[in-house]
N, C-alpha and C positions, 0 to 999 in steps of 0.2 A: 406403916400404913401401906397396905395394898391397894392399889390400884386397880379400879375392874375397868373392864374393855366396855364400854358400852355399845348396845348394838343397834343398828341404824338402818332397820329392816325397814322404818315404814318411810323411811327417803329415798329420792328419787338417784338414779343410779347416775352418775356424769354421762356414760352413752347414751343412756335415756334421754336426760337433756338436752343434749346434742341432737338428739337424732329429733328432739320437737321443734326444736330452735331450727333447724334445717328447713321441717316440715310449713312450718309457720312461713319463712321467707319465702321461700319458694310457692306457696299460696297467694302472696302477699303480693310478689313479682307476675303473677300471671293474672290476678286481679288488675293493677298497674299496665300488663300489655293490653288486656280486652277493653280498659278505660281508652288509652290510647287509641288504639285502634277505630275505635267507635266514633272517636272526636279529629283524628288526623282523616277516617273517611270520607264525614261528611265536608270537611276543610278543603282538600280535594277537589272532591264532585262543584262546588262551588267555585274554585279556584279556574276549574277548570271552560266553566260557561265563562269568567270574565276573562280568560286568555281569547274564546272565539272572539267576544265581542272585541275586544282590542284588535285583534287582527283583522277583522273589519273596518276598526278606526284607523288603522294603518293606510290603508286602503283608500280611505275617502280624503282628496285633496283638495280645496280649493283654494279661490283667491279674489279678492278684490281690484279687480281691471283697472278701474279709475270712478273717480267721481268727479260729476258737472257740477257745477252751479251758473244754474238761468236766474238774472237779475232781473227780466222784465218777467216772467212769471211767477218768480220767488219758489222754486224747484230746487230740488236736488237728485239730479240723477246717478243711481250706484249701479254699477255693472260689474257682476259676481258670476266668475267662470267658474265650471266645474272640472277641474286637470285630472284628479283621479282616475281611478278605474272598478267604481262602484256610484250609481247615482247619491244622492245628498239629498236630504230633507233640512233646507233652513227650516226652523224653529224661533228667532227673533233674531233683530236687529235693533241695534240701539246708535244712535249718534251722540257723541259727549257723553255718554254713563246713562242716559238717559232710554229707554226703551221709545220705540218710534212707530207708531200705527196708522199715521196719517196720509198713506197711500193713494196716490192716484190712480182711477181705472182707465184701461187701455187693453185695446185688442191682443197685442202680443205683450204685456207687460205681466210681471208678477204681484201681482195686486192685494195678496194677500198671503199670512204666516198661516200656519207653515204651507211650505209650497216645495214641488219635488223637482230638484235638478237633473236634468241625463248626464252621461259622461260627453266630456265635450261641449255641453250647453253653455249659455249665455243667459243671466236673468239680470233684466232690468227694473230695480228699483224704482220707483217717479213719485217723490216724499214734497206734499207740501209743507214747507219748510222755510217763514219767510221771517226770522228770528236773526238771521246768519249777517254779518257785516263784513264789507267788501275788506281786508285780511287777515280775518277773522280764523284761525286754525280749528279745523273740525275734525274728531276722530270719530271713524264709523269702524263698528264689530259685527259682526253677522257668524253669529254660533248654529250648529249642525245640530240633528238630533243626539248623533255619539258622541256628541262631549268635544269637536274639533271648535276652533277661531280662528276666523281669520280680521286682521283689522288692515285699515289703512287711514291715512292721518294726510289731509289735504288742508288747502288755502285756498279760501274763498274767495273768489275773484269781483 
């Protein structure tokens, strides 16, 4: 029996193949960067607003001086420096976990949230406050508008 060659004219030639398989990847790859790109940019651009603000937050330092307690007026006086070198915007103040609104008014006092600190300033808190028992531990927080805290933890006299 003979054998005939058959012929395989309407297949594709292996450099042919090759040369689509190439074609294809390399579409495939530059669809893949322009996705990228599009999505690492706008990544970026946003990354990059929350580096300023951090370095802003860097910036803004305070601290809680000390706190009174007046037992014939049932007070609590908070005195909150500003040591940074950008003003502060308190934004709330809580005593015990608890948020604290009940402020006293006063010519030089801060009498009310949010309230804007200079560098260097002094703001005086005056919370009526008459809940508190002579050594009783009270912790006060007083958070910024950028996200800082400062606390301080006294005994109530």
């Amino acid at each position: 029996m003979v054998r005939r060659k058959l012929k395989h004219s309407l297949a594709v030639s292996t450099l042919v193949a090759n040369m689509l398989m190439i074609a294809i990847t390399l579409s495939l790859g530059a669809i893949l960067v322009a996705w990228a790109g599009a999505s690492f940019g706008s990544f970026s651009g946003g990354s990059q607003l929350y580096y300023v603000q951090r370095a802003q937050a860097l910036q803004e330092r305070f601290v809680i001086e000390n706190v009174f307690f007046n037992s014939t007026a049932k007070t609590v006086m908070i005195f909150v420096r500003n040591v940074g070198s950008v003003d502060i915007t308190a934004v709330a103040l809580y005593v015990n976990g608890a948020p604290n609104l009940r402020m006293n008014p006063g010519s030089w006092l801060c009498t009310s949230l949010p309230t804007r600190i200079g560098v260097q300033a002094v703001c005086e808190f005056n919370l009526n406050w008459g809940d508190y028992t002579s050594g009783s531990v009270v912790s006060v927080l007083v958070a910024s508008s950028r996200g800082n805290q400062a606390v301080y933890t006294a005994r109530a006299s």
